[in-house]
mmCIF file of the C-alpha atoms, coordinates in Angstrom:
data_MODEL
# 
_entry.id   MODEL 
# 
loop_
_atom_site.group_PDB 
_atom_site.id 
_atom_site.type_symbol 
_atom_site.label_atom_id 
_atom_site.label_alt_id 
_atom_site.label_comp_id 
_atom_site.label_asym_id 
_atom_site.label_entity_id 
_atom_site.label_seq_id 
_atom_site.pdbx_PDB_ins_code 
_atom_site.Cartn_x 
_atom_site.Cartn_y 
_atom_site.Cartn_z 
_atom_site.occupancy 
_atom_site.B_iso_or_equiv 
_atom_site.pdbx_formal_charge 
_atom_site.auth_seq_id 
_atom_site.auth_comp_id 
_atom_site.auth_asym_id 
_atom_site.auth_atom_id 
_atom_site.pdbx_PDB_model_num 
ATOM 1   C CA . UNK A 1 1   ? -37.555 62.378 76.942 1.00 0.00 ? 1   UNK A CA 1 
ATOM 2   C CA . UNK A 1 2   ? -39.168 63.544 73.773 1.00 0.00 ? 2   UNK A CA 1 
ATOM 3   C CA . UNK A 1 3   ? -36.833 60.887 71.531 1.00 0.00 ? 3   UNK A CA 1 
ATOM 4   C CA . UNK A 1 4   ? -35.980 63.861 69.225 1.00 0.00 ? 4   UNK A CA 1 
ATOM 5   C CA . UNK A 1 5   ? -32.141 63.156 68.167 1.00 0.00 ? 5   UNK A CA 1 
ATOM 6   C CA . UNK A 1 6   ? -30.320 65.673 70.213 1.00 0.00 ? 6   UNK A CA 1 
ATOM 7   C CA . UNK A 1 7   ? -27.317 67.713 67.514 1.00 0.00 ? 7   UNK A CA 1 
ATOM 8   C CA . UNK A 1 8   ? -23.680 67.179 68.948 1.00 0.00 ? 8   UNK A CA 1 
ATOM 9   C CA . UNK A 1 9   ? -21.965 70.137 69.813 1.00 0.00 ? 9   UNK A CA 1 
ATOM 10  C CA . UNK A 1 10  ? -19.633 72.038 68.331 1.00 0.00 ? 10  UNK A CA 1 
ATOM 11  C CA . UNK A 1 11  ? -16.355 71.293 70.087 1.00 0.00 ? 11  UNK A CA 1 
ATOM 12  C CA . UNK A 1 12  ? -17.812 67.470 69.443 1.00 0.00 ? 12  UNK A CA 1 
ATOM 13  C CA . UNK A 1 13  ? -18.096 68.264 65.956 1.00 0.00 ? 13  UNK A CA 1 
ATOM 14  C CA . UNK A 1 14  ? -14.668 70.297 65.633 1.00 0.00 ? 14  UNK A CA 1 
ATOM 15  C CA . UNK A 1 15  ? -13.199 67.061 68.119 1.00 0.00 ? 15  UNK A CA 1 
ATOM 16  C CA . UNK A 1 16  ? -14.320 64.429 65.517 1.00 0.00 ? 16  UNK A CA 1 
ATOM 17  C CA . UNK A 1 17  ? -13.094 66.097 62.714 1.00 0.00 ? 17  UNK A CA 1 
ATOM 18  C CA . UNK A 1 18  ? -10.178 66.717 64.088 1.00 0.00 ? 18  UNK A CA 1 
ATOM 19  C CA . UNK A 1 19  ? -9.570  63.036 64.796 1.00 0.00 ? 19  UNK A CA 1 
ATOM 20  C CA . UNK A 1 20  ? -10.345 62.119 61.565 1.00 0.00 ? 20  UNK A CA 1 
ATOM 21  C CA . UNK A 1 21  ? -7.816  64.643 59.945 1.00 0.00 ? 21  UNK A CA 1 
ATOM 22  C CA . UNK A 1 22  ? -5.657  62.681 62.503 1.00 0.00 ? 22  UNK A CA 1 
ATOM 23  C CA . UNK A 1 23  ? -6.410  58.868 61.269 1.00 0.00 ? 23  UNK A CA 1 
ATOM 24  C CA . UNK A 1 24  ? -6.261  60.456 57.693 1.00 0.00 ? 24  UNK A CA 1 
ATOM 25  C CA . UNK A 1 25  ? -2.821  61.959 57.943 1.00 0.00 ? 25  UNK A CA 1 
ATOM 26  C CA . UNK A 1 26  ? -1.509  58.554 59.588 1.00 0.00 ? 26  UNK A CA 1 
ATOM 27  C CA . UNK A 1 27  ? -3.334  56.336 56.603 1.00 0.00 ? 27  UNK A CA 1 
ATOM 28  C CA . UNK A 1 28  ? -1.672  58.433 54.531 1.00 0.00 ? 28  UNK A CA 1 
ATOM 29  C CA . UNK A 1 29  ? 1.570   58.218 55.836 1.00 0.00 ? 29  UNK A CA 1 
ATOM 30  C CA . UNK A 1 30  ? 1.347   54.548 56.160 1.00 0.00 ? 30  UNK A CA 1 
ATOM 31  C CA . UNK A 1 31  ? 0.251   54.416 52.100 1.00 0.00 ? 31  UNK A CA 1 
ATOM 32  C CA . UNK A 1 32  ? 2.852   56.680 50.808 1.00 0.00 ? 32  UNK A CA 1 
ATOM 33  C CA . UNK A 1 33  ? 5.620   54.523 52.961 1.00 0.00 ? 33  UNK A CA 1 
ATOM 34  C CA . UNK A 1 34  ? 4.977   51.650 50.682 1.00 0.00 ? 34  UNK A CA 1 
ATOM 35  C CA . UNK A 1 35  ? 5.682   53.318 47.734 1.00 0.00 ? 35  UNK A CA 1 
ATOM 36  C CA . UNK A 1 36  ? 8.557   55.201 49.358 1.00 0.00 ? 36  UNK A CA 1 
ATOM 37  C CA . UNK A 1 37  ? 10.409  51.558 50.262 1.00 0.00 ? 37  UNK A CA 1 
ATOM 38  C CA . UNK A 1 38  ? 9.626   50.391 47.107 1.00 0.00 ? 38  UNK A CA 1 
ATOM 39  C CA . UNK A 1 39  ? 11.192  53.348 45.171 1.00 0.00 ? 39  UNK A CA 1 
ATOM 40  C CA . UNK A 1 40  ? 14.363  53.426 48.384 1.00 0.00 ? 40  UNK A CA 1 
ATOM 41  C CA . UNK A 1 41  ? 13.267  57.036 49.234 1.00 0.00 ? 41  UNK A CA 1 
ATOM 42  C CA . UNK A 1 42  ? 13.218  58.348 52.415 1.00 0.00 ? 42  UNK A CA 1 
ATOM 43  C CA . UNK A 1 43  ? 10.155  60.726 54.504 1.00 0.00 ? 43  UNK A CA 1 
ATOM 44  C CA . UNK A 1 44  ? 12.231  64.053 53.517 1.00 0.00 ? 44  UNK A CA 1 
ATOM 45  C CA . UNK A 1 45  ? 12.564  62.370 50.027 1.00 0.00 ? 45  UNK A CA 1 
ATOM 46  C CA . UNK A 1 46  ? 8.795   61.930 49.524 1.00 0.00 ? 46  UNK A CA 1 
ATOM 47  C CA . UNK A 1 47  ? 8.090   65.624 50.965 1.00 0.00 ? 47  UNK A CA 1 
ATOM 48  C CA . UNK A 1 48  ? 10.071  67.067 48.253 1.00 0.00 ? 48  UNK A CA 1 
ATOM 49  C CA . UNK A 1 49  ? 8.930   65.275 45.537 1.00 0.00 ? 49  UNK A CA 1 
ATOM 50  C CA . UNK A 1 50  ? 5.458   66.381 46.540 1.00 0.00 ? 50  UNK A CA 1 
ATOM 51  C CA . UNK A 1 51  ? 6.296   69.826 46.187 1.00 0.00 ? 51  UNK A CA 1 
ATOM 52  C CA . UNK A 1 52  ? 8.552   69.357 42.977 1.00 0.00 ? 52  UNK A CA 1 
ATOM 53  C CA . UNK A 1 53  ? 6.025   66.887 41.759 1.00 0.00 ? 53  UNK A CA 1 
ATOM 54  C CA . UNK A 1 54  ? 3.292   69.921 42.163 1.00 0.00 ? 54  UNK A CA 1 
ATOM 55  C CA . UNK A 1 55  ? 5.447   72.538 40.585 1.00 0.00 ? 55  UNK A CA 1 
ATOM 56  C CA . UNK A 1 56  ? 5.856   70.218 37.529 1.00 0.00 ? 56  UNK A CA 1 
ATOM 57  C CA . UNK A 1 57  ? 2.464   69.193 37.196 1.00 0.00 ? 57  UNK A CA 1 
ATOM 58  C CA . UNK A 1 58  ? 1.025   72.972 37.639 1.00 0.00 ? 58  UNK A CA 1 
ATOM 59  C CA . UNK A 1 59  ? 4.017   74.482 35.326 1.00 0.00 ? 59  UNK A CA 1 
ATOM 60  C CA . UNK A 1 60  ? 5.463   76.447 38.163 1.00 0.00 ? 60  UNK A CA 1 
ATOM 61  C CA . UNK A 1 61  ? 8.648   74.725 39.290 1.00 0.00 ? 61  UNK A CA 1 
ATOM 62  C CA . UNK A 1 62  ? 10.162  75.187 42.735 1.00 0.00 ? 62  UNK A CA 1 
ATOM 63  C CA . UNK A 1 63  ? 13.754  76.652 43.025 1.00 0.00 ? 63  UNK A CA 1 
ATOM 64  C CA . UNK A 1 64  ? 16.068  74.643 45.756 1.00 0.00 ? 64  UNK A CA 1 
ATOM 65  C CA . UNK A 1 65  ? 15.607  77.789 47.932 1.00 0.00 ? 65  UNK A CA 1 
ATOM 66  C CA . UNK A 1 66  ? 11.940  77.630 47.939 1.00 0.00 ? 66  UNK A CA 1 
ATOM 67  C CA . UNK A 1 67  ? 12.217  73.626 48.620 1.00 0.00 ? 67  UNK A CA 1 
ATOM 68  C CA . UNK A 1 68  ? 14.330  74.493 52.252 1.00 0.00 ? 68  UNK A CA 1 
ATOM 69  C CA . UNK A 1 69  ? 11.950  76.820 53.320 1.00 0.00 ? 69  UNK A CA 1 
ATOM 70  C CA . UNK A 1 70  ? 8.648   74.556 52.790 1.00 0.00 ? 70  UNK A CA 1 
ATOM 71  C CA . UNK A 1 71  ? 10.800  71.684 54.057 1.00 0.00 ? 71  UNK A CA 1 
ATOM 72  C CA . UNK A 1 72  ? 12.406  73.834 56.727 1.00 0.00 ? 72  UNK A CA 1 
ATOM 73  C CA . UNK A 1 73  ? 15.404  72.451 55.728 1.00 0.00 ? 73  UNK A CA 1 
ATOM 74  C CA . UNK A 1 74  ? 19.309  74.749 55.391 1.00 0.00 ? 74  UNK A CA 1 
ATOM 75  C CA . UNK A 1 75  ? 19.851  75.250 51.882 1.00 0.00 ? 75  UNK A CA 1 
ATOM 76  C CA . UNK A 1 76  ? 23.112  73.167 52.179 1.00 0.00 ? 76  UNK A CA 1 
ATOM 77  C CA . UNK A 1 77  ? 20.565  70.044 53.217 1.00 0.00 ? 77  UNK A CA 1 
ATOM 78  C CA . UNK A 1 78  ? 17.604  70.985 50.538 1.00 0.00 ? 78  UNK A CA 1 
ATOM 79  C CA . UNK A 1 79  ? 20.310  71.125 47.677 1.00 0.00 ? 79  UNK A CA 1 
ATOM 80  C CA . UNK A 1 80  ? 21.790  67.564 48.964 1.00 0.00 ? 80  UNK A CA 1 
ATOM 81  C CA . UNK A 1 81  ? 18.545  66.467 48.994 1.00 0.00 ? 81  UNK A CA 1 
ATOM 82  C CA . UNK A 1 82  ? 17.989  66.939 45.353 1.00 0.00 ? 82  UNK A CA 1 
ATOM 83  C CA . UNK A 1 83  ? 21.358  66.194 44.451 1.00 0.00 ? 83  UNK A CA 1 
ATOM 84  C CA . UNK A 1 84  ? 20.594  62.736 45.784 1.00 0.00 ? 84  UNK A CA 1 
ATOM 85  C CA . UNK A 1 85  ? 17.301  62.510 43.645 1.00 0.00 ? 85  UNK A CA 1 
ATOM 86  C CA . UNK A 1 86  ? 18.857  63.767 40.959 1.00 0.00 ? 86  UNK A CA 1 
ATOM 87  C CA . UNK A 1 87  ? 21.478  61.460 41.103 1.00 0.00 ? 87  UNK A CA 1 
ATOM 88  C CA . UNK A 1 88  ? 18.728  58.816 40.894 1.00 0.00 ? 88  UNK A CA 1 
ATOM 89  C CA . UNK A 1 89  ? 16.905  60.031 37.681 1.00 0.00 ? 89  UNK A CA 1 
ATOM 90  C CA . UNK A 1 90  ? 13.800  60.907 39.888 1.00 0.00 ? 90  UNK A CA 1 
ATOM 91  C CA . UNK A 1 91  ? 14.279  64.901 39.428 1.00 0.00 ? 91  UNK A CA 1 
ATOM 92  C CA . UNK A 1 92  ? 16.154  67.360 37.319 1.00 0.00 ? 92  UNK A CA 1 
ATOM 93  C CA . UNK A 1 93  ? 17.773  70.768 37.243 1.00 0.00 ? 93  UNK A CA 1 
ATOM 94  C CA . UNK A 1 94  ? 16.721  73.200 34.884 1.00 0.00 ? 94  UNK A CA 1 
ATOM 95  C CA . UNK A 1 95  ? 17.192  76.887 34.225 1.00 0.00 ? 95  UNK A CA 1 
ATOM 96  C CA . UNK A 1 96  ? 14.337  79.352 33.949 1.00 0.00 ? 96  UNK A CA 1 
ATOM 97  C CA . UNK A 1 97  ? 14.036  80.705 30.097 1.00 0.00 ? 97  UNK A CA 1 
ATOM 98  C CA . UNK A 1 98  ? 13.231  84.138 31.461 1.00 0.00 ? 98  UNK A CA 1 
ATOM 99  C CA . UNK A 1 99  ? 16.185  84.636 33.973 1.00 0.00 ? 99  UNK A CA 1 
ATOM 100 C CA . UNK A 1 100 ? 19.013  82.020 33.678 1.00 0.00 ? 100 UNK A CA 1 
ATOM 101 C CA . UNK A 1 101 ? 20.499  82.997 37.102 1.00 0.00 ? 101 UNK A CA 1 
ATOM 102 C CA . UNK A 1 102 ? 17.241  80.738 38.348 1.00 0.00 ? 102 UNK A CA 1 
ATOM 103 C CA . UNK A 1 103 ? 17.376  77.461 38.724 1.00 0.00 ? 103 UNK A CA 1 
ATOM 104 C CA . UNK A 1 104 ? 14.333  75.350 38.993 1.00 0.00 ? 104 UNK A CA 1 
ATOM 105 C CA . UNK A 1 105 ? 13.905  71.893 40.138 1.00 0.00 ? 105 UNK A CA 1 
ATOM 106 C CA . UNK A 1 106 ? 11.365  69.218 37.932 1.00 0.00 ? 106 UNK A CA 1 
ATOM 107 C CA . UNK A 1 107 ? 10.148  65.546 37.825 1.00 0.00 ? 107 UNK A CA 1 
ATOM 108 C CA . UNK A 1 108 ? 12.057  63.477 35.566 1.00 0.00 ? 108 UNK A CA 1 
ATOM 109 C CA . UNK A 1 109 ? 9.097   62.180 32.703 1.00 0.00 ? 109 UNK A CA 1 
ATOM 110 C CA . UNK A 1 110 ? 10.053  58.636 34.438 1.00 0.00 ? 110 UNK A CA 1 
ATOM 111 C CA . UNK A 1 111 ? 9.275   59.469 38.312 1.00 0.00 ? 111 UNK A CA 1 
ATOM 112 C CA . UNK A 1 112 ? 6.404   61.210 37.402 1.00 0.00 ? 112 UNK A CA 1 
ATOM 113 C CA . UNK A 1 113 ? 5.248   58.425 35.333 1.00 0.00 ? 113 UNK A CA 1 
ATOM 114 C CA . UNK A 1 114 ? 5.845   55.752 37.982 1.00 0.00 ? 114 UNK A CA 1 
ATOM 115 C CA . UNK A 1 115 ? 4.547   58.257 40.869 1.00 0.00 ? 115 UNK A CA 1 
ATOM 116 C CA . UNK A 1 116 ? 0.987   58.789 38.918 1.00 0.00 ? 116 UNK A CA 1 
ATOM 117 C CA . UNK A 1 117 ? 0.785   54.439 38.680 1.00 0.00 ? 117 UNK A CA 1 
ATOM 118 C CA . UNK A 1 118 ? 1.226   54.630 42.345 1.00 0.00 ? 118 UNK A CA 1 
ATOM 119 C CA . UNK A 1 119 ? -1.045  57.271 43.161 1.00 0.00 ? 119 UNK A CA 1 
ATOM 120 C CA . UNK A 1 120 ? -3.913  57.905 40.454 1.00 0.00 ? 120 UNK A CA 1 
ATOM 121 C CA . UNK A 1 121 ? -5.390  54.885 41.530 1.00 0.00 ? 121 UNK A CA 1 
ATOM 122 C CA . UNK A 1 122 ? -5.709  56.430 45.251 1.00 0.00 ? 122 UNK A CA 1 
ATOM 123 C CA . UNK A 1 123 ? -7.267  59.289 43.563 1.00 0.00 ? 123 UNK A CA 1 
ATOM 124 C CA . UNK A 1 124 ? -9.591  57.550 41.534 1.00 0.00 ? 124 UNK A CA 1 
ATOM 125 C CA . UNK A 1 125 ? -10.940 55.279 44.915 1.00 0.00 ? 125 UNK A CA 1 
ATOM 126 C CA . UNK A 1 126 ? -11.336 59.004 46.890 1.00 0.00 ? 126 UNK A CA 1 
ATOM 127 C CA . UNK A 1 127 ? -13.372 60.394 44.124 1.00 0.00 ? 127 UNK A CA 1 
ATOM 128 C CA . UNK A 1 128 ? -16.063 57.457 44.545 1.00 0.00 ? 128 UNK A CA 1 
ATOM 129 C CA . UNK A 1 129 ? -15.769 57.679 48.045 1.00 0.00 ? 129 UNK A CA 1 
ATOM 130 C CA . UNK A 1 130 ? -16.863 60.766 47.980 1.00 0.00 ? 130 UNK A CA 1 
ATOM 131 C CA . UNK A 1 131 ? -19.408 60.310 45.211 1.00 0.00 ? 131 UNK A CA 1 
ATOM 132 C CA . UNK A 1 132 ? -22.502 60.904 47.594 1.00 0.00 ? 132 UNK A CA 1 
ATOM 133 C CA . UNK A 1 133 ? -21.231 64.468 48.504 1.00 0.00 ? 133 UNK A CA 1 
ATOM 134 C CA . UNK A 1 134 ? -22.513 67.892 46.358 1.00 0.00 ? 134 UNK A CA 1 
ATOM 135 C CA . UNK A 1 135 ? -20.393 70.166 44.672 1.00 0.00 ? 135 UNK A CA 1 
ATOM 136 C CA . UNK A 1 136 ? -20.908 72.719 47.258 1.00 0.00 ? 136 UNK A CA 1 
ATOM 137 C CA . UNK A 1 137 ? -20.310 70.235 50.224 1.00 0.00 ? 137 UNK A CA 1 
ATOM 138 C CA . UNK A 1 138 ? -16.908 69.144 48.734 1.00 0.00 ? 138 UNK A CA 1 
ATOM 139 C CA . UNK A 1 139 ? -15.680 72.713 48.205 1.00 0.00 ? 139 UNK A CA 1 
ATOM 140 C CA . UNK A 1 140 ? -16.535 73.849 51.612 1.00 0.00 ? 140 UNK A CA 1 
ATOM 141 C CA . UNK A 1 141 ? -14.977 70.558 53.258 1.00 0.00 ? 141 UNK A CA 1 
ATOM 142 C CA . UNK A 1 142 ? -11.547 71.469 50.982 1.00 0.00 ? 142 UNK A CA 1 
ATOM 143 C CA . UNK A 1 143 ? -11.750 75.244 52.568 1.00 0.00 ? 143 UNK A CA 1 
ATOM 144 C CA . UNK A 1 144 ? -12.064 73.820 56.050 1.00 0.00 ? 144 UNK A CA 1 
ATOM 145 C CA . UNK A 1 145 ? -8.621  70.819 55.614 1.00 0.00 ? 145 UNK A CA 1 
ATOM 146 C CA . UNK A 1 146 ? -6.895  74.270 53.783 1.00 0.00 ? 146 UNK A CA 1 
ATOM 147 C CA . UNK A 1 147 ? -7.883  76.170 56.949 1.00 0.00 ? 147 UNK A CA 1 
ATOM 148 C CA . UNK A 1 148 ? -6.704  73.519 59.125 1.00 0.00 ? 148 UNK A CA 1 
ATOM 149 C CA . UNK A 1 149 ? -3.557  72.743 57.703 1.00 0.00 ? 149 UNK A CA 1 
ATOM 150 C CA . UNK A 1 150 ? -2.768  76.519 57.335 1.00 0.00 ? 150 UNK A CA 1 
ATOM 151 C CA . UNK A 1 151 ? -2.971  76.159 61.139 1.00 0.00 ? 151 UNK A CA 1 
ATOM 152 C CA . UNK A 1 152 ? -0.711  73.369 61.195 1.00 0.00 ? 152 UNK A CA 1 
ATOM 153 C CA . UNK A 1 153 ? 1.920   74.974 58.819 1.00 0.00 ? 153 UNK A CA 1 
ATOM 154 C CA . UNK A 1 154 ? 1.888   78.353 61.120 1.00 0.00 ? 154 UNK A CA 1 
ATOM 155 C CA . UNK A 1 155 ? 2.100   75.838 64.590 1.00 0.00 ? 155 UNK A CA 1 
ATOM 156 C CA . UNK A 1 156 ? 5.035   74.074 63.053 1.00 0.00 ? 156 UNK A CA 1 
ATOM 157 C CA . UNK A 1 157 ? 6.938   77.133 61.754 1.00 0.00 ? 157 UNK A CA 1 
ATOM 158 C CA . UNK A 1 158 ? 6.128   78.354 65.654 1.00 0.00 ? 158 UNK A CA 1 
ATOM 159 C CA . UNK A 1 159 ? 7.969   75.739 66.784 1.00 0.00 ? 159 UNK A CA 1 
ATOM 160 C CA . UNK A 1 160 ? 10.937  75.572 64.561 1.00 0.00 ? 160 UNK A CA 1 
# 
C-alpha cells in the first residue's frame, strides 16, 4: 500500500450527489412546510406560488393555463387553485396590456412581502455557505442541479 488517497469513482461520486440532492429536496420540503402552516397553505398551494412568485419577480407572469401544465394539474383544478389564493389576498388576476384576451396571474405586494421575510433569510445563510466556492465552481454545480432536475421533470411527466 503506497498510502496515496485512492479518487472515488464515478458512480460513487454521481451516488453521493445524488443523495445529497435527496436530503436537500427533503430539508427543503420540511422548511417551506413551516411557512406553509403558518400562512394555512397547502403543498399544491406553495408549488404555485413558486411559479407565480417567479413570474412576478422576473416580470413575466404565468397564465392559469401555463400554471396546470407545470403543476400537471386540469385547468378546472389550476384555476380553483388560484381562485382560492386569490380569495385570500395572496395572488391576483390581471390582464396582459398587449392582448386583453390573456390573463395573467401575480403576487399580491403583501404575499410577496411576507414570502421574501420568510425566505431571504434562507438565501442569505446559502450564500455564506457557499462562500468558499469560485465563481466558476458555483456555475457549473447550478448546470449540473438544472441537468438533474430537467431529468426529474421529464421522469415525472413519463409517469403522469
Amino acid at each position: 500500500m503506497s498510502g496515496v488517497p485512492t479518487q472515488p469513482d464515478r458512480e460513487t461520486v454521481m451516488d453521493d450527489l445524488i443523495d445529497a440532492l435527496r436530503r436537500f429536496t427533503v430539508e427543503s420540503d420540511v422548511f417551506v412546510d413551516v411557512f406553509a402552516r403558518a400562512h394555512g397553505l397547502g403543498r399544491s398551494d406553495l408549488n404555485a406560488i413558486m411559479w407565480i412568485s417567479t413570474g412576478t419577480s422576473t416580470g413575466d407572469p404565468i397564465t392559469v393555463g401555463e400554471l396546470a401544465q407545470r403543476l400537471r394539474l386540469s385547468p378546472a383544478a389550476a384555476t380553483a387553485l388560484v381562485d382560492r389564493l386569490e380569495a385570500v389576498g395572496h395572488v391576483r388576476r390581471t390582464r396582459d396590456p398587449q392582448d386583453r384576451r390573456r390573463v395573467t396571474v401575480r403576487m399580491s405586494e403583501t404575499a410577496m412581502t411576507v414570502a421574501s421575510a420568510f425566505f431571504v433569510p434562507l438565501g442569505r445563510r446559502m450564500h455564506d455557505a457557499a462562500t468558499e466556492f469560485s465563481d466558476e465552481e458555483l456555475a457549473r454545480t447550478a448546470e449540473i442541479v438544472r441537468r438533474l432536475t430537467n431529468t426529474v421533470t421529464d421522469a415525472s411527466r413519463d409517469r403522469a
